[in-house]
GUKE-434571 format. One record per residue: residue in one letter; x, y, z of N, C-alpha, C, CB in turn. Coordinates in steps of 0.05 Angstrom, whole numbers, plus 5000, padded with zeros to 4 digits. Glycine has a CB too. Example, Ala and Ser with C-alpha at 12.3 -4.5 7.8 and 13.67 -1.06 7.14 Angstrom:
BEGIN
A526448865156524649105156526449345156522649115181/S525749555142527349795143525850015157528249885114/
//
This chain:
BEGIN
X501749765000500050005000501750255000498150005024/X500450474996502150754989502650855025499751034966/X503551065027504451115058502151105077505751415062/X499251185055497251165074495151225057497551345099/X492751075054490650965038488750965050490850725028/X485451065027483151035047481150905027481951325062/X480050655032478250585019474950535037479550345007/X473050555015470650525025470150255022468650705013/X468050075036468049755035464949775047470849545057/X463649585032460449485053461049195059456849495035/X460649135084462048975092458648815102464649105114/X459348515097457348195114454648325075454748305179/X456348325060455548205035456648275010453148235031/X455448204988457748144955456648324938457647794936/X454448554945453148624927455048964939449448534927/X454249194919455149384933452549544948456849534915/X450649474936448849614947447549504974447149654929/X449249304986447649205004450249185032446048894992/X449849095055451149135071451849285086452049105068/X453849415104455149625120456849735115455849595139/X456950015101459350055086461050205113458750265053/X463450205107465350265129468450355114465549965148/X469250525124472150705119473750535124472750955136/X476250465115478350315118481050475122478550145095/X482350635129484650865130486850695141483951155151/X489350635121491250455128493750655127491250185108/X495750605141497850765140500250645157496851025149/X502450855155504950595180504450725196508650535181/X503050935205502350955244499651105230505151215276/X498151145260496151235265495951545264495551125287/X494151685251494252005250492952005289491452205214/X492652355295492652385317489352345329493952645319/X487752395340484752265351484052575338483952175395/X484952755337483252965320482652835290485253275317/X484452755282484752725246483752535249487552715225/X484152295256482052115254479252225257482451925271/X479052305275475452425280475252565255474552665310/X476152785244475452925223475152705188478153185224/X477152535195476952305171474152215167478752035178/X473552085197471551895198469152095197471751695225/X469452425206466652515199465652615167466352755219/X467952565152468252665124467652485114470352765113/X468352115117467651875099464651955103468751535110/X463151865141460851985142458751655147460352215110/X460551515136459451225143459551175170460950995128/X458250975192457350895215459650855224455550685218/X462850745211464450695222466550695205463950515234/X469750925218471450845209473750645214471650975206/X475150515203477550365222479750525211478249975217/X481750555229484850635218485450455230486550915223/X488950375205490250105222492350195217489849785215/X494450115233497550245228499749915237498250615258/X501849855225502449915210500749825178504649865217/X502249905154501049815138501349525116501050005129/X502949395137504049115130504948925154506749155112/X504448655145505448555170502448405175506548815195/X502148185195501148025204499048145231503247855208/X501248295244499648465270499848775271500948375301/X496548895270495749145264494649255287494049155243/X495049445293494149755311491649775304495650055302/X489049795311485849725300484349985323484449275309/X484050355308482450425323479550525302483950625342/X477750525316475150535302474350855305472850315315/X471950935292471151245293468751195283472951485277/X466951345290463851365285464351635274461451345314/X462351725263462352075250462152285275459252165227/X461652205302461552385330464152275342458552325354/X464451975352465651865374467751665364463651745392/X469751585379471351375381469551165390473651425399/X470050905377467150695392470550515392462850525365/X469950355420471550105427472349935404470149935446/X470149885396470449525372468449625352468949115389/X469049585325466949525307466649255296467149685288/X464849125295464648825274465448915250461448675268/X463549005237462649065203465649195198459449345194/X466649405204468549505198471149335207468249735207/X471549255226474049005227473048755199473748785267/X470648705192471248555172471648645140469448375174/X471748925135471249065124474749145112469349235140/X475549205143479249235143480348885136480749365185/X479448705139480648355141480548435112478548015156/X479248485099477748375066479948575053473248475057/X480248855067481649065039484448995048480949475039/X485448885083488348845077488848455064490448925113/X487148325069487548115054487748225024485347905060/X485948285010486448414976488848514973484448664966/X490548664996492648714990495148584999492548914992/X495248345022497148265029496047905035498148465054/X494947815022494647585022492247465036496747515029/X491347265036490447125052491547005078489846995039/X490246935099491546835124490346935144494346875126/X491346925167490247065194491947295207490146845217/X490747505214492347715222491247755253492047975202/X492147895271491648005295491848345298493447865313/X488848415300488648585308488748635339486948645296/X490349015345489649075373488749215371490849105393/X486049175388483849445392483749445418480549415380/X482449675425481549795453480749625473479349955451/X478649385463478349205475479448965476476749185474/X481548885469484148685463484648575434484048425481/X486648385437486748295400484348175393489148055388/X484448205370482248025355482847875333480148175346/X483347625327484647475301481447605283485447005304/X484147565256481747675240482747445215481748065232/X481347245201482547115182481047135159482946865188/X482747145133481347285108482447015095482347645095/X479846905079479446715053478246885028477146445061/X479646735013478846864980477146504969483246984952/X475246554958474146324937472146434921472746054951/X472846214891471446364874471446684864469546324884/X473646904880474547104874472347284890474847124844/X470747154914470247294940471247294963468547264946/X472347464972474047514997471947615020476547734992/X472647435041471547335065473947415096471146955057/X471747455113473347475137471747405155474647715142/X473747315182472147215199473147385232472446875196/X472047395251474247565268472447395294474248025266/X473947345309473147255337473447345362473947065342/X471947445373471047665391472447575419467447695393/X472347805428473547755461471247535468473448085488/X472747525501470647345511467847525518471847175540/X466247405513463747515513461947415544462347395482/X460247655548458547635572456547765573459647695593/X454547625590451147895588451147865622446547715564/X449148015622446648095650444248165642447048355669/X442048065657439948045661439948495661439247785691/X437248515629437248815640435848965648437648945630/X436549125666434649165690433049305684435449245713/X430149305694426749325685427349705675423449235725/X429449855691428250125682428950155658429050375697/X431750105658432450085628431449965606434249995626/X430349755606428349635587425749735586427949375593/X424349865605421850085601422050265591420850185618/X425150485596426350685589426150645561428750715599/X428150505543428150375525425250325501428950175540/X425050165510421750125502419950315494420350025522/X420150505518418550755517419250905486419450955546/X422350935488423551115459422350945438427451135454/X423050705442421450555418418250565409421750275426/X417850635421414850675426413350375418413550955404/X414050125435413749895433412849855466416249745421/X410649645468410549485482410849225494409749515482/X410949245515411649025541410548695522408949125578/X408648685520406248415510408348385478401448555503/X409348625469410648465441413848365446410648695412/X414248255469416948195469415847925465419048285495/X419047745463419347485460419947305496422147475436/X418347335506419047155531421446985529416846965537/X421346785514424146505511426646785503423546135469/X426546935500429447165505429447375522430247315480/X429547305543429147555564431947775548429947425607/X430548035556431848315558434848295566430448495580/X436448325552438448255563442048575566438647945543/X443448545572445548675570448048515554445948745597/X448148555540450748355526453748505510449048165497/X454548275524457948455514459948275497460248565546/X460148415479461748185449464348385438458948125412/X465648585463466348765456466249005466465748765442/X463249105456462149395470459249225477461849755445/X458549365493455649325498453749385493455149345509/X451349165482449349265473446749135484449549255446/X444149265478441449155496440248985478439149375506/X439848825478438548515468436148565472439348215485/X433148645450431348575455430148395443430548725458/X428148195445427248055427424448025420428147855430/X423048075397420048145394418747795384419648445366/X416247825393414747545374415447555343410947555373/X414247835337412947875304415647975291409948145300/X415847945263416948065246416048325244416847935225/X413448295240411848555240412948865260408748435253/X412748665281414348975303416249035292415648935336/X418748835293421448805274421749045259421348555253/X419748985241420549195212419249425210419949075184/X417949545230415749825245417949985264412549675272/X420150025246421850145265422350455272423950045259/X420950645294420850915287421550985318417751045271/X423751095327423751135353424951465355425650895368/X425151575374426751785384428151735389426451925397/X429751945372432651925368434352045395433552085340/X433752295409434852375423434652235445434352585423/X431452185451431052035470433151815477428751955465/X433051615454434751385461437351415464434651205444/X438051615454441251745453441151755474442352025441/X441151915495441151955517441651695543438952095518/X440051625538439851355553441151105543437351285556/X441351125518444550895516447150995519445150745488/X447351335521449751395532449851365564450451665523/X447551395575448551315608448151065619447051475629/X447650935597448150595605451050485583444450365595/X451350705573454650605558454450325545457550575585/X451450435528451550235504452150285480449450125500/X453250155465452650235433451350195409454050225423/X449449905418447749965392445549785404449149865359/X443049775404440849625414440949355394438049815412/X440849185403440748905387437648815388442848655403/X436548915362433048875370432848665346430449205366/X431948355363431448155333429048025347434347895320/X428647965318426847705322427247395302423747815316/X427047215330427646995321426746825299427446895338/X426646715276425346625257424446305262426946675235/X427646185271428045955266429945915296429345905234/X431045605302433145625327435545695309433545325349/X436145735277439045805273437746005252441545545262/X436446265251435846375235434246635255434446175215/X436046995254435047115268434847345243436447135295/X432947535252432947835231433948025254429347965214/X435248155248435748355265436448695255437848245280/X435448845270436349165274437349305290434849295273/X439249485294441049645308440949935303443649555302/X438850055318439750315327442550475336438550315344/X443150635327446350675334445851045337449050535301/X443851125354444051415353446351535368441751535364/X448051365390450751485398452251465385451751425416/X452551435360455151475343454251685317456451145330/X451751795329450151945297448251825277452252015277/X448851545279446951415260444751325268447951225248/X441451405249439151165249440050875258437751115219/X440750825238440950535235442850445236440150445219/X444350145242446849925226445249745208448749695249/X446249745186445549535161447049215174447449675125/X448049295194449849045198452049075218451148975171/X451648875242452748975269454148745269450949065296/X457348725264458248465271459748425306460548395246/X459548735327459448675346457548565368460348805348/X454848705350452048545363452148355369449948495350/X453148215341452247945337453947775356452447845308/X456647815356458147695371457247675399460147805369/X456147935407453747935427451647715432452348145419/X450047755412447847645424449747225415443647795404/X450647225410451046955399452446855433453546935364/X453147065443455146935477452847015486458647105495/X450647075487448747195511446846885500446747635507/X446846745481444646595482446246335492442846585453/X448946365489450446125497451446125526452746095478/X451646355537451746405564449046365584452546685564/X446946375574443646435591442446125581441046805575/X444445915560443545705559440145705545444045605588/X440445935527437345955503438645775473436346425491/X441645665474442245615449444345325464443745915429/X443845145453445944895449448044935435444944665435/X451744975452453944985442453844715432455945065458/X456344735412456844905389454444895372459344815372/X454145155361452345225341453445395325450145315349/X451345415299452145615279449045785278453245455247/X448546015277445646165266447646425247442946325301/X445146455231444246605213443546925214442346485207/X444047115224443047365228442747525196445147525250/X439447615196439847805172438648105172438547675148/X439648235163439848525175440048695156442048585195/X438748965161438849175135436849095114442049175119/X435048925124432748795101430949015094430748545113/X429749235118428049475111430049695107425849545133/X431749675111434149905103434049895072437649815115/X434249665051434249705032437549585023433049975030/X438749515042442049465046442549175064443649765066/X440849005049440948715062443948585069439448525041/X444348505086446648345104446448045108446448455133/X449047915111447847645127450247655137446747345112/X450547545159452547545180452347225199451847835199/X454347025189454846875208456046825230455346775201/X454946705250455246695264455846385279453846835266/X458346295294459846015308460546125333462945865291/X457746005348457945915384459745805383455845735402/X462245745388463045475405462345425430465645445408/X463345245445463445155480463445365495466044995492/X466045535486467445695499468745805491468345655512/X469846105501470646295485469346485468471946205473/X471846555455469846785436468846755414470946995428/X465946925409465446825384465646955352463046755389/X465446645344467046855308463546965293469646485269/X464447185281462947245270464547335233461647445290/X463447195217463847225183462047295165464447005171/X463747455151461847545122463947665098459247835131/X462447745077464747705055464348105055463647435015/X465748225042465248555042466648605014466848765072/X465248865001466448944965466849184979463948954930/X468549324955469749514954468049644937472249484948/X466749914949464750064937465050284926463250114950/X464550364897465550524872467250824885462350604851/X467450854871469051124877467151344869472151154860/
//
């Protein structure tokens, strides 16, 4: 790569119009937390990564929202696997981020490039009734349309996010909340993106992500969610280790996703998807 490179990528699918598109800014060190912030508010996408150096096996991994520094991104760590694999091979690399390394391993087949990244160790808590009323309330959703078999949860795959789970698709895809409102209150519970799904199947979920603390409506595609909710169902014993499910996301966005997801026993979990490089 040149001293320092920025590509755009939608990352957890093959199409360009679909997925999470995300900033990639590669270089041999890191610019300063101003210039990054100003980068990531000029790309303008949900998430940037800068990685420093710009070769090598193990990378420097910090992320940027168009407001904030966020701990971990999914979409955008697989987003960075896919554009430095295109340029330095296939194999496994280690990222360090804020919240520790993260292997990130990039496959090419058929002339689609794939990555997979496996999350810290992951953990939830039971979440507590104000916050989930609080919550709810911005949503302007009720109590009777949750999913009982998934209690409310707190889950951490990274950064933390609130696990809700509805019966209907219907609620699912009726998605209109206050923005400020919810801002507010996932900044003083120091969350970052609401993990709101509903279950289809036991390996088949749809899901949506509010992300108003970083500026954005929506995520087309949360690969720290997921890492999330995949240890919160394997932790609370709602899912039989090892497993594999399905998450699909960005379906009413218009920017469809699919994002896999491998419970193991233990440990952390991987989350994969393939990401293009989106026009200039």
């Amino acid at each position: 790569m040149k001293s320092s490179s920025l590509k755009r990528l939608t990352a957890f699918t093959n199409n360009p119009e679909g997925g999470n598109p995300a900033g990639v800014w590669v270089g041999e060190s890191l610019p300063d937390q101003d210039e990054m912030q100003r980068i990531a508010a000029e790309v303008g996408f949900s998430e940037t990564a800068f990685v420093a150096p710009s070769s090598g096996k193990n990378r420097t991994v910090r992320y940027y929202s168009p407001e904030a520094e966020v701990p971990f991104c999914g979409h955008a760590t697989i987003a960075t696997g896919v554009a430095i694999g295109q340029e330095s091979g296939d194999g496994t690399y280690l990222f360090e981020t804020k919240v520790g390394d993260i292997p990130v391993t990039v496959a090419t087949s058929d002339g689609i490039t794939s990555a997979s990244l496996t999350s810290v160790e992951p953990r939830y808590m039971h979440a507590p009734q104000s916050l989930v009323k609080d919550a709810m309330a911005a949503l302007g959703w009720e109590e009777n349309e949750l999913d009982p078999l998934i209690p409310p949860a707190r889950a951490f795959g990274g950064v933390w996010h609130l696990v809700l789970a509805v019966k209907s698709k219907k609620r699912l895809d009726d998605l209109q909340y206050d923005f400020e409102k919810l801002k507010t209150i996932m900044l003083q519970d120091e969350l970052t993106t609401l993990q709101l799904v509903w279950r289809e199947n036991t390996r088949l979920f749809h899901s949506r992500n509010p992300f108003p603390v970083g500026g954005v409506v929506e995520d087309s595609a949360t690969g720290a969610a997921a890492a999330a909710l995949g240890g919160y169902l394997r932790e609370a014993n709602l899912i039989e280790a090892p497993a594999e499910i399905n998450i699909l996301q960005g379906e009413v966005m218009g920017r469809p996703s699919q994002l896999k997801v491998t419970i193991p026993a233990g440990g952390g979990i991987t989350v994969a998807g393939s990401a293009v490089q989106l026009p200039e």
